[in-house]
VEXTORMAR-225860 format. One record per atom (N, C-alpha, C): x, z, y; atom name. Coordinates in steps of 0.2 Angstrom, whole numbers. Layout:
BEGIN
       u       w       v   at
       X       Z       Y   CA
...
This chain:
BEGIN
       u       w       v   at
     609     495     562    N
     603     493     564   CA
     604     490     571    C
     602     483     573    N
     602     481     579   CA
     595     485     582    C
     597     485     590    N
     594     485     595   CA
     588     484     596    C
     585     477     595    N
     580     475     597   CA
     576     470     588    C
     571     473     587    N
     568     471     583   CA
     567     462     582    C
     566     462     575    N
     567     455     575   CA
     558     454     574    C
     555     458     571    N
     548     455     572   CA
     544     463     574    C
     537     461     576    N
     536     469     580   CA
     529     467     580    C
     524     473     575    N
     517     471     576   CA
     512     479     576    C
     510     479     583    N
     503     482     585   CA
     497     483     579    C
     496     488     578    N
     490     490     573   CA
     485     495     577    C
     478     497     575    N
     475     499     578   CA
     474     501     585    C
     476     494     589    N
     477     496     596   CA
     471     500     598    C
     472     505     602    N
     464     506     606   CA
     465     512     602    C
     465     514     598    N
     462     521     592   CA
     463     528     598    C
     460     533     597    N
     460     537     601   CA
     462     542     598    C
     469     541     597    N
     476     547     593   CA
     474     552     593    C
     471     556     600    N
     471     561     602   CA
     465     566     597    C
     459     561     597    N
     454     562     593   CA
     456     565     586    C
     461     561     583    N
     462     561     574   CA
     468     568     574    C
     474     568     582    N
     476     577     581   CA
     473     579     581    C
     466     580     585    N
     462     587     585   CA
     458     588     579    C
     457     583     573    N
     455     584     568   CA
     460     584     560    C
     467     586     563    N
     471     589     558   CA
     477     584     557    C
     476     576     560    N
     480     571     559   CA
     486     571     561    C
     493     568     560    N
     499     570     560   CA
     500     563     563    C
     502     563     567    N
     509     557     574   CA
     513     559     572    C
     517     551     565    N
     525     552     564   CA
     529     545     565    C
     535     547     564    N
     539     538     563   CA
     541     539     560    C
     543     535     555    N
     546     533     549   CA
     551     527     550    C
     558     530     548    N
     563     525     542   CA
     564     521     538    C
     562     515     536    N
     564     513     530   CA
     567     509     529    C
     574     509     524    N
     579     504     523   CA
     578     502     516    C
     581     497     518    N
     580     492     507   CA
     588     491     509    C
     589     490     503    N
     596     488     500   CA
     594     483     497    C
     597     475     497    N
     599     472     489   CA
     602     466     492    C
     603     463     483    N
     612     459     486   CA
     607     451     488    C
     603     451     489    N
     600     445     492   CA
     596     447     499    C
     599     443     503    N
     594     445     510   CA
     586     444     511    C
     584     438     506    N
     577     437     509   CA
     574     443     505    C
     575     443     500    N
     572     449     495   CA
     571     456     497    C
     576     456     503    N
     575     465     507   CA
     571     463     512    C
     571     456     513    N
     567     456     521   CA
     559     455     517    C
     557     452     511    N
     553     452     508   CA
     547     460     507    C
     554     464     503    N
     553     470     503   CA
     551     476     508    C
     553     474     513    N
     551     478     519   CA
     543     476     521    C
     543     470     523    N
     537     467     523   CA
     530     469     519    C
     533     469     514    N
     529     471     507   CA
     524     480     508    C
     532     481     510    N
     531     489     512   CA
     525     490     516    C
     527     486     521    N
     522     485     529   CA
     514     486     528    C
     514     478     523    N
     507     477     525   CA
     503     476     518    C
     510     476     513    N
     504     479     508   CA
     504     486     504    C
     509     488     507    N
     508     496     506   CA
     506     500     510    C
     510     502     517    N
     506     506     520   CA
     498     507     524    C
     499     498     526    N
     493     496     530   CA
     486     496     526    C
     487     495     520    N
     484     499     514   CA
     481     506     514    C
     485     511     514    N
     483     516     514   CA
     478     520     516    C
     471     522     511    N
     466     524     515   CA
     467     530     519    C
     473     535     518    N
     474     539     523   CA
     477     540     529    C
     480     532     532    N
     486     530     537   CA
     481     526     541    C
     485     525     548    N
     483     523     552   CA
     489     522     554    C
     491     514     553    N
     497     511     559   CA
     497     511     564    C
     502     511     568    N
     502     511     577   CA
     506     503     577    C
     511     505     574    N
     518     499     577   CA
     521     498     569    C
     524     492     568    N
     530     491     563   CA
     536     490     567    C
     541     491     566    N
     547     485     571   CA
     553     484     564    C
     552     476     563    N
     557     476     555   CA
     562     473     561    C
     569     476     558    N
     574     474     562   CA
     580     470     558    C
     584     465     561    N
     586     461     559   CA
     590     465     552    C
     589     459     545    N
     594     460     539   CA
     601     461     542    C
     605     465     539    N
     613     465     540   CA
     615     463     534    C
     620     459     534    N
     627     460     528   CA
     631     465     530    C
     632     468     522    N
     638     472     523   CA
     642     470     516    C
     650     472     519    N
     655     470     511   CA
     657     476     512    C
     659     478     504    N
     665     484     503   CA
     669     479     500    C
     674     482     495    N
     681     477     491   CA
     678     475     486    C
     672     477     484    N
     669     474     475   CA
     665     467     479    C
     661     472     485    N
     655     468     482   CA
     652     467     490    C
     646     464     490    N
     639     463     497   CA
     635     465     496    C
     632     465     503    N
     625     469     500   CA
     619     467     507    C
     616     466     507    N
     611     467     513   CA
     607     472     514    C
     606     474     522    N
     603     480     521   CA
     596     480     530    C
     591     481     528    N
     585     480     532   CA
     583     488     532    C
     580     486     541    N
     576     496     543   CA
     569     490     545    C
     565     495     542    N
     558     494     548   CA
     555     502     549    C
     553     503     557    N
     552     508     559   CA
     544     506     559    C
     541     513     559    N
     535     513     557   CA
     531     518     561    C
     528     519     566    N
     525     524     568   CA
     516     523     565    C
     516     529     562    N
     508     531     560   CA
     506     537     561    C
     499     535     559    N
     497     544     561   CA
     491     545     552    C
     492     548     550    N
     492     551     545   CA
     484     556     545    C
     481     557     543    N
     475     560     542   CA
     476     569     541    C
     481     572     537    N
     482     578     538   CA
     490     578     534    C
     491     585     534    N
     498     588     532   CA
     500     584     524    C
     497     585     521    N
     496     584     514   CA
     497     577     512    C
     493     574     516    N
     495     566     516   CA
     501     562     518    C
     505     568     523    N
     511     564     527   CA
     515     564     523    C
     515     571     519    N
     518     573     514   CA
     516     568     507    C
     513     564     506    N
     513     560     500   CA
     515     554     501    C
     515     549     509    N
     519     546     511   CA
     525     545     511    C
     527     551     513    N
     537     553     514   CA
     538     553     507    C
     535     556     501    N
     538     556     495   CA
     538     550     491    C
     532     543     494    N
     528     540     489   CA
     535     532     494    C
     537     535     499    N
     538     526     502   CA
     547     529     502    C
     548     534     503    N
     555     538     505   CA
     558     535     509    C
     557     537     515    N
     559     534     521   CA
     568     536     523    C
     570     533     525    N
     578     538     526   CA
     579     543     531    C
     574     541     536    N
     571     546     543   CA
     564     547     545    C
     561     553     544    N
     558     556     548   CA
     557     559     553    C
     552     557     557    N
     551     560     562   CA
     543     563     565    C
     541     569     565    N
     535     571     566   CA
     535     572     574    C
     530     567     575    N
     530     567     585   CA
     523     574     586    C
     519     571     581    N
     512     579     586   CA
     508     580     579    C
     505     585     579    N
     508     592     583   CA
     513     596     581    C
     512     601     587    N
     521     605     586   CA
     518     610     579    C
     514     612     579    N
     513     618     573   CA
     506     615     568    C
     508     616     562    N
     503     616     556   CA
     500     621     553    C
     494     623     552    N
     492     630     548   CA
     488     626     542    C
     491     629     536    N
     488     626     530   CA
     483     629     524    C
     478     629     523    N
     475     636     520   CA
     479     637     513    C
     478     642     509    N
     479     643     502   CA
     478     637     499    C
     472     634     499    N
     469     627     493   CA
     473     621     496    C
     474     621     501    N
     479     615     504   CA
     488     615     502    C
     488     620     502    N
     498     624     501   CA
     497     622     493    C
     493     624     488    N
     492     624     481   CA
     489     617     482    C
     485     612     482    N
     486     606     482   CA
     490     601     485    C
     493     602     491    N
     501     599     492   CA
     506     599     489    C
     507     606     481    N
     512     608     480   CA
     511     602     472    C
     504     605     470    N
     502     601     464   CA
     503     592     464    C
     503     591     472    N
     503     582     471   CA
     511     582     472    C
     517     586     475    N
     524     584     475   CA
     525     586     467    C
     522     590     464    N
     527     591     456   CA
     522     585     453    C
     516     584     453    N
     516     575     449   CA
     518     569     451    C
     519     567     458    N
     523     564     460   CA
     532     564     456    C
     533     569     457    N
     543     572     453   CA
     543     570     446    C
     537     572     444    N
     535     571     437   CA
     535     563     435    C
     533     561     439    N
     528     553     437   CA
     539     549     438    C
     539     551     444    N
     547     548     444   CA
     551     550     439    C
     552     555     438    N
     556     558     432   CA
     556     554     424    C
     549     554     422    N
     547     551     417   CA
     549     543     419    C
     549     540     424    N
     550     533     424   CA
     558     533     422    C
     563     537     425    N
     568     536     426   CA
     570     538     418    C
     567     541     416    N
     568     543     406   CA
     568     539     403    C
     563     534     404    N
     559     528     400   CA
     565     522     401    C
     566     523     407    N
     572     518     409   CA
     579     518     406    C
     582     523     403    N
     588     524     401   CA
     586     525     393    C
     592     521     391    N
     594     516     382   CA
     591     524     376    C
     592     525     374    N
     590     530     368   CA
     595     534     369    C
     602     532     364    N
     609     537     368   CA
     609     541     374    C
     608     534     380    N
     608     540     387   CA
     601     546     388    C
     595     544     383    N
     592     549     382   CA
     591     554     379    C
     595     554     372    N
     598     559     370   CA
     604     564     373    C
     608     563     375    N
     614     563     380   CA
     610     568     384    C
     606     565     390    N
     601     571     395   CA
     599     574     393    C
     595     573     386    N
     590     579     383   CA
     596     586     381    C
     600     582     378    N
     605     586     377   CA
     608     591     381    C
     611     588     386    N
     611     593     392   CA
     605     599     393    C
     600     594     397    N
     593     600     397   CA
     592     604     392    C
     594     605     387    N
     593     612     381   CA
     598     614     382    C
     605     610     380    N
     611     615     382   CA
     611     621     389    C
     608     619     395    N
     608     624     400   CA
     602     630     398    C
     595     630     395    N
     593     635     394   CA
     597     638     387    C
């Protein structure tokens, strides 16, 4: 990742941060890299991320993006480009940060405020419910995606182990 960002855009300047932690909201940075073997398509990708995903988000509230300049990288086969844009937002409660970090998968997290979270029983039990349909929904795509063979092959395994 180079140094100094190649584009860099302010969001909700002004917002009173301080307000939205004292009402449960969560101050983080986020990670995010694209791989693919076409440069504009990760610079695309990221972008995509920015402002039609997260900036979207009715439980976000963007601070900053910073997309940093695309890299090439070669191994001995092959190329690949590879793009970060750092992401600072502030997140309405626990349970939403946690839907972000599983829904965009950032490569780095970082949770700047607050230092401690208390979450009731119906919170811990609704955060747990949205990460297993979340794994679920992924899981099922990744199934649907592989030929009949490689689907019997896994299902295969999965009963051999019980």
């Amino acid at each position: 990742m180079a140094d100094k960002p190649i584009m860099e855009q302010i969001f909700n300047e002004g917002i009173d941060v301080d307000a939205y932690l004292k009402d449960g909201a969560i101050l983080g940075r986020l990670f995010i890299e694209v791989q693919s073997n076409d440069r504009e398509a990760a610079e695309k990708a990221l972008k995509k991320t920015i402002f039609e995903g997260l900036a979207g988000e009715k439980h976000v509230k963007l601070m900053y993006a910073k997309l940093y300049d695309i890299q090439k990288y070669k191994d001995k086969d092959s190329e690949f480009f590879s793009g970060v844009v750092e992401i600072k937002l502030l997140v309405m409660d626990f349970r939403w940060f946690v839907s972000v970090v599983m829904r965009y998968g950032p490569s780095a997290i970082e949770i700047m405020e607050p230092d401690k979270v208390t979450l009731s029983m119906d919170e811990m039990q609704s955060l747990l419910a949205d990460v297993s349909e979340i794994a679920q929904t992924y899981s099922s795509k990744i199934i649907s995606l592989l030929k009949d063979d490689e689907r019997k092959k896994l299902y295969g395994k999965i009963l051999a182990q019980d």
